[in-house]
C-alpha positions, -999 to +999 in steps of 0.1 A: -044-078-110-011-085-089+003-046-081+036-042-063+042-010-046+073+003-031+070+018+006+089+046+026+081+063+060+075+029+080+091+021+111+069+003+132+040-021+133+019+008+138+028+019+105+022-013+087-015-010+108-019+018+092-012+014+053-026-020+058-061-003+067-063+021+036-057-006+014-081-030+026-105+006+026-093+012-012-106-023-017-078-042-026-067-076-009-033-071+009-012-103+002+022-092+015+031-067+036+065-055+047+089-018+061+093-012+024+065-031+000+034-043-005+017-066-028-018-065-035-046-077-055-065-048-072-088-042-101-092-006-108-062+019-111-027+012-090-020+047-095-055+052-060-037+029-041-004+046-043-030+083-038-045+063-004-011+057+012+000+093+006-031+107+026-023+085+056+013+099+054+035+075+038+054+076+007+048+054-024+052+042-057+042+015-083+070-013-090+068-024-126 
């Protein structure tokens, strides 16, 4: 399923390296990628992915 999730803490391309990475390691398929969301494709719970960007440092949400 489509999951939106809203992003805070990036400033840099680093940054988007980074969250990029944990998602893609979560298993989910990363189809847009900006400073302040993300959209991926995901079949288990939203609520890991939103987890996985909170242990790399970031803060995040789910967009309903």
């Amino acid at each position: 399923m489509k999951i939106k999730i809203k992003l805070r803490g990036l400033c840099c391309n680093g940054c988007l390296s980074v969250v990029k990475a944990a998602l893609k390691d979560a298993g989910a398929v990363v189809e847009d990628l900006s400073f302040d969301e993300a959209v991926v494709e995901f079949d288990g719970d939203a609520n890991k992915l939103v987890d996985v960007i909170k242990e790399v440092g970031y803060e995040a949400e789910l967009v309903e």
